[in-house]
N, C-alpha and C positions, 0 to 999 in steps of 0.2 A: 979877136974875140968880141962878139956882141957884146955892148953893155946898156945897162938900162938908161945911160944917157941918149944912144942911140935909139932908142923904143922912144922914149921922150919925145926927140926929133920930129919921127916919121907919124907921132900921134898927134903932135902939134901941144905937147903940154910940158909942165915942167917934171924935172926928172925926182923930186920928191914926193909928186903926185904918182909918177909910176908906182913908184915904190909902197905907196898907200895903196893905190888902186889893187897892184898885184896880192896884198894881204892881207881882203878884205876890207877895209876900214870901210865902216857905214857911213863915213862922213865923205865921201866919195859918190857922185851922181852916178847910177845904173851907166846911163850914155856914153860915161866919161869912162867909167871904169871897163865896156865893152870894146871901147874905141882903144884902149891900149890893154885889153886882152887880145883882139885884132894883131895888134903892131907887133905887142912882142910873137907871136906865132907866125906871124911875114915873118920874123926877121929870125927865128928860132930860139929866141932869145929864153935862156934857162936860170931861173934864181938860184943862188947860191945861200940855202940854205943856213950854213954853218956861218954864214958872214952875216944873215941875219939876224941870228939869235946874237951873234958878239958885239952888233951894233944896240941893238933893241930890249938884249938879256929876255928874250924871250925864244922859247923850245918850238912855236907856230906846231905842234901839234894839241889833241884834243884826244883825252880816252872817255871811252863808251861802255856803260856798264850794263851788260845784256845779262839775260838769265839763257837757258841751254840753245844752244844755236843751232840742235836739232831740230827746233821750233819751228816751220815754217812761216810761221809768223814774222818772226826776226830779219830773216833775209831782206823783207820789202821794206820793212822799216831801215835796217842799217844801210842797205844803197843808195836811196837817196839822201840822208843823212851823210854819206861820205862823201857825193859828190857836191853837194851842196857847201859843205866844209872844205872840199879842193878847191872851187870854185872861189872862198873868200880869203885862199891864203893856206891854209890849216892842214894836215896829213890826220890821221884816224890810228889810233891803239885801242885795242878794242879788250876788254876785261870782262871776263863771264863768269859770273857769279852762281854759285851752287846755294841749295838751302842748308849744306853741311860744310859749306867755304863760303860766309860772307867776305865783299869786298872789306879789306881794313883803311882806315883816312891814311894810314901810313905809307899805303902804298898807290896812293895817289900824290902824296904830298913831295914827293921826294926831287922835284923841280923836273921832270921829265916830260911833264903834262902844263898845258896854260889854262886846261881849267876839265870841264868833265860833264858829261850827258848821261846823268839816269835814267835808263830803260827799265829799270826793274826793281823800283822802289816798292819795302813792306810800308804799308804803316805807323810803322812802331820803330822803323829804322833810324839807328842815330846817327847815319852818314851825312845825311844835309848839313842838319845842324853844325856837325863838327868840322865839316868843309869851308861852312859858311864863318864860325869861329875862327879856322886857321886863313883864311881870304883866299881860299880859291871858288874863282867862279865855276858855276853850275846851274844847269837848269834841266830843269825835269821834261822826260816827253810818254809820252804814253799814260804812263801811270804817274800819281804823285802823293806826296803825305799831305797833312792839313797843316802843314807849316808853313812857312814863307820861304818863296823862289819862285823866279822864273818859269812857266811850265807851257807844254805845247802838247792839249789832249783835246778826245774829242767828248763831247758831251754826253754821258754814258747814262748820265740815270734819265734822260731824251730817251734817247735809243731804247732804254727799258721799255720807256713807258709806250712807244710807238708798236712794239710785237705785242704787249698786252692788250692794247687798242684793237689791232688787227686781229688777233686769235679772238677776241670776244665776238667783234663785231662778225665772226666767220661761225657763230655759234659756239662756241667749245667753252667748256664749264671746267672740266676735268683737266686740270691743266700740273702739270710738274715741272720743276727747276731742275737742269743740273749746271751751278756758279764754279766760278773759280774760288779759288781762297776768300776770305772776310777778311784777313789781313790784308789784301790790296784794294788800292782804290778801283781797279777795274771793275774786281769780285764783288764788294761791297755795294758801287753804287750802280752796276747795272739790276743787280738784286731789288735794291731799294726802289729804283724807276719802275722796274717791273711789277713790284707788290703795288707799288702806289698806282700804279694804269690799271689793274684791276681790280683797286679797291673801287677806284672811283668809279668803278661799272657796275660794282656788286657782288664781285669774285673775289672767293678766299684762295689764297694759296696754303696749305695746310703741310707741317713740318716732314710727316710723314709721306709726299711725294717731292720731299726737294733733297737733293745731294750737291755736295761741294768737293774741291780739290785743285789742285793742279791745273793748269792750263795746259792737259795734254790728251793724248786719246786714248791712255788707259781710266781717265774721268769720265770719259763720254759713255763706253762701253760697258763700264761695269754700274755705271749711273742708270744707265740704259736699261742693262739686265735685271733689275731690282725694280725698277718704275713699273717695266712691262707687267710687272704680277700685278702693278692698282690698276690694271684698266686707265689708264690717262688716256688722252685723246690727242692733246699737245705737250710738246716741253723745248723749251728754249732753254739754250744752251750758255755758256759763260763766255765762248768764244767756237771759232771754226772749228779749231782743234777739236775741243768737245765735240760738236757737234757731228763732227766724220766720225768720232767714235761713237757715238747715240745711233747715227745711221747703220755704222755696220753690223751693231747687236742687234739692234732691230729688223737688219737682212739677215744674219745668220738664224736666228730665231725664226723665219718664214713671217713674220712679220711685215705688211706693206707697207709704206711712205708713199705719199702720203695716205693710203683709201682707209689704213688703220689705226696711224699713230703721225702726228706732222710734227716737224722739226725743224729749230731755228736758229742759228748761229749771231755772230755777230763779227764783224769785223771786214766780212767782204775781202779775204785776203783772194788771190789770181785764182787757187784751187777751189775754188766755194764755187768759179762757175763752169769749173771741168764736167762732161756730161756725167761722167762716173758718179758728181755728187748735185748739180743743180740746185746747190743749197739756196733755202732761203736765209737769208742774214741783216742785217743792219750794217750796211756800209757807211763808210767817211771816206775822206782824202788820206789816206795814210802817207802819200809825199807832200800833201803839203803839212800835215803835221811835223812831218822829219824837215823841212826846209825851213820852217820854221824857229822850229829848237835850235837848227846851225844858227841863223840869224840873231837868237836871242842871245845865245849863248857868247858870239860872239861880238854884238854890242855890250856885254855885258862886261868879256874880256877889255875890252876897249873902253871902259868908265863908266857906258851905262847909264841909268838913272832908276826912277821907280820901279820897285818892280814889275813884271808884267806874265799875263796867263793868257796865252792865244786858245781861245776854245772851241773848237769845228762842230759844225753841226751835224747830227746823223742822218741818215735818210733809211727809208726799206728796202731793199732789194730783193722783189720777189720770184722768186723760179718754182721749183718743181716738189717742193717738201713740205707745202702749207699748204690745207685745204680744208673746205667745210666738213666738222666729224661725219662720216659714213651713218 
């Protein structure tokens, strides 16, 4: 039987370094830690799991708190998040939370998990905090509350303010929202970028062409279907999802994108630049946001220090759904 003294050997390091090396620990140098990722896969060497939770008293797994996983969103988020967490040691349990079954502390706390990545934190949610009381580490990605932790998101009320910028400067006046929730930080502060990039141009956004909801594509479309009656000209969306719903009422209705109505998503997720939809959106790094949150979450596991919020910057990304009003 291979053991991790022979990985040691053939890496030229000591065999307690493997053993960090293979379980992430951050206090391990990149170089050091490839070099006997290397050796043990020469030699097929496989950890034994069960021997190191009984050495360590640790589970080396991580649960992940998603909302519906029908989301297409979700997907690109959770894969590289899981392999980035294989990569440092760590296996993936994954927990999906409904708005009619929140996740409970109890069912994270129950020592099965070494700590836990929020994907789908409200506002108002008392899971941090009480995570944070009982000492399991966590750290936020995506979205996050105005509390303290760890967090790995991208700059959203940026992103706001960037499609407002561009929708103005393309002429359009007539402009409509449809956000996500106000209870989330996504909903709320891509909202707020966006009101505040148009303020400072001299554009109102007015209550009666904006709608909220769900980050799904029955928000988009029925957002859609009610906007089309103001005559708007643009509307940017809370996310992709929205936004492929906004597009298809506005195809169903005969409606053109853009020569009559342009439309903007956010998020940049693979399908935003399928030809079907050309969206325009505001992209980020979605793996490196998720590679991130493994990182932090797991220095965090491992003692940690300050807290810390890694923040990505947005960018445009423009295709086929924004153009100057007809």
């Amino acid at each position: 039987m291979i053991t991790s003294h022979d990985v040691a050997r053939l890496a030229g390091v000591s065999q307690p370094t493997v053993s960090r090396a293979l379980r992430g620990d951050p206090r391990v140098a990149l170089a050091t830690r490839e070099k006997v990722v290397r050796a043990a896969s020469t030699l097929g060497y496989v950890r034994s799991e069960a021997g190191r939770g009984l050495v360590t008293r640790s589970s080396f797994r991580v649960g992940v708190v998603v909302a519906d996983l029908a989301n297409p969103f979700f997907p690109h988020l959770i894969g590289p998040l899981h392999d980035e967490l294989g990569v440092l040691g760590y296996r993936t349990m994954v927990f999906t939370e409904r708005p009619d079954a929140p996740i409970a502390a109890e069912q994270l706390l129950d020592g099965a998990i070494d700590g836990v990545v929020l994907a789908t934190s409200l506002l108002d949610s008392p899971l941090p905090e009480e995570l944070g009381r009982r000492g399991l580490p966590f750290v936020f990605l995506n979205r996050a509350t105005d509390g303290e932790g760890d967090a790995s998101v991208v700059d959203n009320e940026a992103g706001g303010e960037l499609v407002a910028a561009r929708m103005v400067e393309m002429g359009h006046r007539r402009i409509g929202g449809i956000f996500g929730p106000a209870n989330t930080s996504t909903g709320r502060d891509r909202e707020v970028g966006f009101r505040r990039g148009l303020a400072a141009a001299g554009v109102s956004l007015d209550e009666e062409v904006v709608r909220r909801g769900p980050f799904e594509f029955s928000t988009g479309f029925g957002g859609m279907v009610e906007l089309l009656r103001s005559e708007v000209t643009a509307v940017f969306c809370g996310n992709d999802v929205i936004a492929f719903g906004a597009l298809d009422a506005a195809r169903s209705a005969g409606v053109g994108v853009p020569s009559a109505v342009s439309v903007v998503g956010f998020d940049d997720i693979p399908m935003a630049a399928w030809e079907a939809f050309r969206l325009t959106t505001v992209g980020h790094d979605l793996r490196g946001m998720a590679v991130a949150a493994a990182r932090l979450l797991v220095e965090r596991i491992s003692g940690g220090g300050p807290v810390r919020r890694v923040v990505l910057e947005p960018r445009l990304v423009e295709r086929a759904t924004l153009m100057p009003p007809g």
